[in-house]
N, C-alpha and C positions, 0 to 999 in steps of 0.2 A: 494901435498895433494889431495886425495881420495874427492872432495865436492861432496854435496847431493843438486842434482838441486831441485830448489823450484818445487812444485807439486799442482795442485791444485787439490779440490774434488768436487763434485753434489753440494755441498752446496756452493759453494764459488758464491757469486753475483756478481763481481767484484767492484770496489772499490767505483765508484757512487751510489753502494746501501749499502754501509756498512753506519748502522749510529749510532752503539755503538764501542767505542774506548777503550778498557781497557788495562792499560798499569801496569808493576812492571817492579822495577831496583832499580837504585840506583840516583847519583843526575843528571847522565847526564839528566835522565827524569822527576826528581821530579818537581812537582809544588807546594808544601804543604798542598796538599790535601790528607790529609795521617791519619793511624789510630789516631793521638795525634789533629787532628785538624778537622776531618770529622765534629763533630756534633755541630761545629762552625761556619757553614754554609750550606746555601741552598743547595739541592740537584741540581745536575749538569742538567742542560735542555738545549733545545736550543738557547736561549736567552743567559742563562749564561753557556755556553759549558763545561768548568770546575768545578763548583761548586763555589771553590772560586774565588772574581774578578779577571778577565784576567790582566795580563797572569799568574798569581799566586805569587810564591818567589821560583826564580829561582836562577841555582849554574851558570851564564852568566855573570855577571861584575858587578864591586865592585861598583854599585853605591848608595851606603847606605855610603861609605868611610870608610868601617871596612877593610881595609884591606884583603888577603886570605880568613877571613870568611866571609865576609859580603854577604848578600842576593841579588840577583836583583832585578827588577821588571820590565827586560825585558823577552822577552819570551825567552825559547828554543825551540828545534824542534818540539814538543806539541804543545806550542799555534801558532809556524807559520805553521806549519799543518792545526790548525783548521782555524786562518787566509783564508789559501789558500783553503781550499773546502769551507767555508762561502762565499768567494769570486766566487767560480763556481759555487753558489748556488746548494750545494751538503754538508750540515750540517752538522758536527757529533758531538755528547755529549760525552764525554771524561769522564772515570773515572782511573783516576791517582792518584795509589798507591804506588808509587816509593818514597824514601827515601837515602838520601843523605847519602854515608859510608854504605849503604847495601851490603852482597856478597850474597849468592845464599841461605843460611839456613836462613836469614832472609826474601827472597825472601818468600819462604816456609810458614811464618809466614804474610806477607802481604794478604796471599792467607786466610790461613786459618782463621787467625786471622779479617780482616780487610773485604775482600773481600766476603767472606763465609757468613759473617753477616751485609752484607752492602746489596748487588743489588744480589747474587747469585739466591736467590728464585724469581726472576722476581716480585720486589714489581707494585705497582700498577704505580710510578715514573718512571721507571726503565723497561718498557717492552721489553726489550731484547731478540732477540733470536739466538739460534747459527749462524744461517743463515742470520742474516742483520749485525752481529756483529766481529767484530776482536782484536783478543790477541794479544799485543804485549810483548814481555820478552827481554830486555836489561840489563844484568847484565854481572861478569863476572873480572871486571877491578880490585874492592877491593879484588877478590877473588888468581888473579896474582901475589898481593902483597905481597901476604902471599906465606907458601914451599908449593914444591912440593909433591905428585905429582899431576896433577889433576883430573885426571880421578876418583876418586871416587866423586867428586865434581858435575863435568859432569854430571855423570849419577844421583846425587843427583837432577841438574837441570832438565834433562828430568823428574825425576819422577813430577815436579814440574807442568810442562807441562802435562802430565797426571793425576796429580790434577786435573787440570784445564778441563780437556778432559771429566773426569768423572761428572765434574758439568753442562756440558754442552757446552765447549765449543767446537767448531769443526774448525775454521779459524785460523789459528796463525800466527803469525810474528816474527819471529824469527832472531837477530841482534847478529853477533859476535862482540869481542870488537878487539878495534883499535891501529895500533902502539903506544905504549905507550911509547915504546924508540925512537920512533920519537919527544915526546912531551921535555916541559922544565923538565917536573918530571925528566928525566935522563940524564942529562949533559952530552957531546962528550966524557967529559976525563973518566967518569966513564964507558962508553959502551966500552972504548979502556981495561981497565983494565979487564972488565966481559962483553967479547961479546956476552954472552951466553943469557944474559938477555934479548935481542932480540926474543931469541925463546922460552921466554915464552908466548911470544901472539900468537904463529903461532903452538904452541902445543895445546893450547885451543881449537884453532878454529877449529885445524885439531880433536879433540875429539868431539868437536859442531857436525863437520859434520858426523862422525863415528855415534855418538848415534842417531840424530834425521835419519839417514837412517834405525836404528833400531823401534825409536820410528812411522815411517810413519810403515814398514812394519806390525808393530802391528796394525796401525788403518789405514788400506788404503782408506777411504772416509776421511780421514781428509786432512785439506789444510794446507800445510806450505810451508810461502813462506822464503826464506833464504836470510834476506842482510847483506852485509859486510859494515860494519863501515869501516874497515882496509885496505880495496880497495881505500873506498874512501877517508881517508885520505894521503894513499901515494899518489893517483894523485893530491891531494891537493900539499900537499909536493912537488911533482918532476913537477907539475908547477903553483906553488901559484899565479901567475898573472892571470892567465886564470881565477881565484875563487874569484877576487877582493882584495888579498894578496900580499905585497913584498917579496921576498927572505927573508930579513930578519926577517917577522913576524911569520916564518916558528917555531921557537926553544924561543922563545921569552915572556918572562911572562908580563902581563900586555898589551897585545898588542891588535891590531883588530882581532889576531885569537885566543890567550891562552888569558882568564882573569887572571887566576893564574898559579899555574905549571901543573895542569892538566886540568881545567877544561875551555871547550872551550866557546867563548863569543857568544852573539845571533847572531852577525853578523854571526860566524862558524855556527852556528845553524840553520840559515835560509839555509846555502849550503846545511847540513846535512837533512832537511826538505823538501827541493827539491827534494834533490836525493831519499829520500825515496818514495815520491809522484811519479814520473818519475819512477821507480822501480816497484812500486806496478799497477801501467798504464798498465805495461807490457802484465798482467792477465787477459784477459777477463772474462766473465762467462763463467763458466764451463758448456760444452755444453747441459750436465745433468743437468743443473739447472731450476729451475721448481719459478714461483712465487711464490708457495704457500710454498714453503721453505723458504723464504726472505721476511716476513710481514714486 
């Protein structure tokens, strides 16, 4: 696969001065802070970093006892995100729009619908600016589920990201999705009969990275940085110990890594939180980068 090395632009602070977080997907990120439940609660500050109490109702482990659907209320990689820069006294206000069983056109609709008429106009709450701020877009996985083929999908996501470009923002984060044939969703015996299914995640990504090297060329001061989920669950995978995992919690539903057949527990979440954190470190400021870019 052709990948599109993360990039960053003048605007990029690096990650100790980002202190707005806005995220769309689906449930790996959701906290139910979302169009059905925003004006149910506080706006999100730093005291209360999400809006709603920490760590929201998350898709991490059944512990409500509903079984597959049930809510959490431990965190995912969102609140131990914000956990972990609270912790290095390095704050951020999170507004998380993500939504459980989203694929990408409803993605679309977080933005326009939700977000557009939430904090896009820099309310007086909410002073955000491109420059102290970062997009995150994690979606992708409900969208696998469905036929082929994907690419007009893709590129439906980039425009989605240039929504987002055109309102102002300039930082992004940009997350492929993750072996999904590695998870419980797809049984050994079914991957022996349809090996094929494998590469539907590794066709995705490889179109991720095709378009967003179209989408930087069009906006070259923009920052995008590129991580893989799918990296890093196969290193998970090929050595689960090293992540706090058995061999066996590898394929495994209800476990310390899968809470159900897809969706992974906050223990997983914390890995996944890390490595994003550790990832994003990576990134200095951009040597372009000026204060008065980053209020």
């Amino acid at each position: 696969m052709d990948r599109f090395e993360s990039v960053t632009g003048p605007n990029w602070p690096g990650i100790d001065c980002i202190k707005h977080l806005f995220v769309f997907g689906d449930s790996y990120s959701s906290v139910g802070y979302d169009q059905f439940t925003i004006q149910e609660h506080p706006h999100p500050s730093v005291d209360h970093p999400l809006g709603i109490p920490f760590p929201g109702h998350t898709w991490t482990d059944d512990s409500a006892g509903m079984g597959d659907e049930g809510m959490s209320e431990n965190p995912n990689w969102v609140g131990h995100l914000v956990t972990s820069r609270r912790n290095a006294e390095k704050p951020i206000v999170v507004y998380d729009y993500a939504v459980g069983g989203h694929c990408v056109l409803d993605v679309r609709g977080q933005i326009e619908d939700t977000f557009a008429g939430h904090v896009a106009s820099q309310p007086e709450w909410a002073r955000w600016k491109g420059g102290n701020s970062l997009f995150v877009v994690w979606v992708g996985i409900n969208d696998c589920a469905g036929p082929t083929p994907y690419e007009p999908i893709v590129k439906d996501l980039m425009g989605v990201v240039d929504l987002l470009y055109e309102m102002g923002a300039i930082n992004f984060l940009l997350i492929d999705v993750p072996p999904i044939d590695k998870s419980p969703a797809i049984p050994d015996s079914i991957l022996e009969e349809r090996p094929e299914l494998a590469d539907d995640y590794k066709n995705w990504n490889a179109l991720l990275h095709k378009h967003t090297k179209e989408f930087h060329t069009a906006h070259p001061k923009s920052t995008i940085l590129m991580y893989s989920s799918y990296d890093l669950f196969t290193r998970v995978n090929q050595e689960p110990v090293k992540y706090g995992f058995a061999a066996k919690d590898v394929k495994r539903r209800r476990g310390p890594m899968w809470m159900d057949h897809l969706h992974p527990t906050s223990k997983m979440h914390k890995v996944i939180a890390d490595d994003i954190e550790a990832f994003l470190k990576r990134f200095p400021a951009h040597k372009d980068n000026e204060p008065s870019l980053t209020p």
